[in-house]
C-alpha positions as CSV (number, residue, x, y, z in Angstrom):
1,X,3.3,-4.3,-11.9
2,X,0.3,-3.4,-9.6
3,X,0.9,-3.5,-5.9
4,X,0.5,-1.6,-2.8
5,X,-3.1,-0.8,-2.7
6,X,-3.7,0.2,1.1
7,X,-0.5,0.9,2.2
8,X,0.1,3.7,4.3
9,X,2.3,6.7,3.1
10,X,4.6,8.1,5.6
11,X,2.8,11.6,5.0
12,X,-0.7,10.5,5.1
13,X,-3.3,10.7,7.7
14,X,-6.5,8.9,8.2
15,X,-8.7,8.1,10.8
16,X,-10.8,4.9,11.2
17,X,-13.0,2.9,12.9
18,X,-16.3,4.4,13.5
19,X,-19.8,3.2,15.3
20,X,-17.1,0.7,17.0
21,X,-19.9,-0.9,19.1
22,X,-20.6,-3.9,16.9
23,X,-17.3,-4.4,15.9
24,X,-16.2,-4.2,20.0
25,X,-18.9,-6.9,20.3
26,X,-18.3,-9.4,17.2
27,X,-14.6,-9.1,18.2
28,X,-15.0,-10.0,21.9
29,X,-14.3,-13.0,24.2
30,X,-16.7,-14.9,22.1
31,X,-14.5,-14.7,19.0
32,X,-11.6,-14.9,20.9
33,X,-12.2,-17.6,22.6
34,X,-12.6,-19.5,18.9
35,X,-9.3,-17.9,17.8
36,X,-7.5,-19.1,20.9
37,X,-8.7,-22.6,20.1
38,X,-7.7,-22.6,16.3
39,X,-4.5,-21.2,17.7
40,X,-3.6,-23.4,19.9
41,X,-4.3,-26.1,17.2
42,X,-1.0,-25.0,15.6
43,X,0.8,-23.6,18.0
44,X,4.5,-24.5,18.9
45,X,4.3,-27.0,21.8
46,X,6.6,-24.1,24.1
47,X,3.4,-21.5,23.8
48,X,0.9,-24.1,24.4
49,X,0.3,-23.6,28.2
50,X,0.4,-20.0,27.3
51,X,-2.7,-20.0,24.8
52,X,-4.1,-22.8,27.3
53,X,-4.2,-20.0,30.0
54,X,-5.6,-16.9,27.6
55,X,-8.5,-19.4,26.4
56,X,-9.3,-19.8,30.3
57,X,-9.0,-15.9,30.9
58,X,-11.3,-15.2,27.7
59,X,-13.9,-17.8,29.3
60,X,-13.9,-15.5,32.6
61,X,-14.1,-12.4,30.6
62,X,-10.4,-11.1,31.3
63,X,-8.0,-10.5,29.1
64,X,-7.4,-8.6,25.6
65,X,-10.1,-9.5,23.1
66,X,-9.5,-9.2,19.1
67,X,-10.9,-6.0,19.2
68,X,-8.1,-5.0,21.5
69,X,-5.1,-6.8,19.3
70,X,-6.8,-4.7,16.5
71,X,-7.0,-1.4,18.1
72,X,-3.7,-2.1,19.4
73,X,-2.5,-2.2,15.6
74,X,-3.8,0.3,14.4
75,X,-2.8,2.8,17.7
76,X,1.3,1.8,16.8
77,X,0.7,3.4,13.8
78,X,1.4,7.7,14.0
79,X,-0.3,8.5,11.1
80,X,-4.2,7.1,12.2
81,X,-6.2,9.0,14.6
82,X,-8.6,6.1,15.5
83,X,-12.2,7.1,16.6
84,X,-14.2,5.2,18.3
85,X,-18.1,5.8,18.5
């Protein structure tokens, strides 16, 4: 049985994410704003308003982008140093 490929061992380190800068911009409000909507979509009717109001934020440029749910990921996790250039 095959499996696994890309997990991270408790004992390894790696680091990640370099020349950031195009990433930071195809992951921004842009994006966002067309993952909110496809979200919202199929979201339960109780976090509707919610998504409503972080589409509207996104539009005014305020708020976490992808790029920051990403980052956000990856920083929970001890064993990556993240670098961002």
């Amino acid at each position: 049985m095959f499996g696994g490929f890309g997990d991270i061992e408790v004992e390894e380190e790696y680091t990640i994410w370099r020349n950031s800068v195009k990433s930071k911009i195809d992951l921004g409000y842009g994006e966002t704003i067309t993952i909110l909507n496809e979200m919202l979509k199929n979201c339960h009717p109780s976090n509707e308003e919610k998504v409503i109001k972080e589409i509207r934020d996104a539009k005014m440029n305020i708020g976490s982008t992808i790029f920051n749910w990403v980052e956000e990921i990856i920083l929970d996790n001890k064993n990556i140093t993240l670098i961002l250039e």
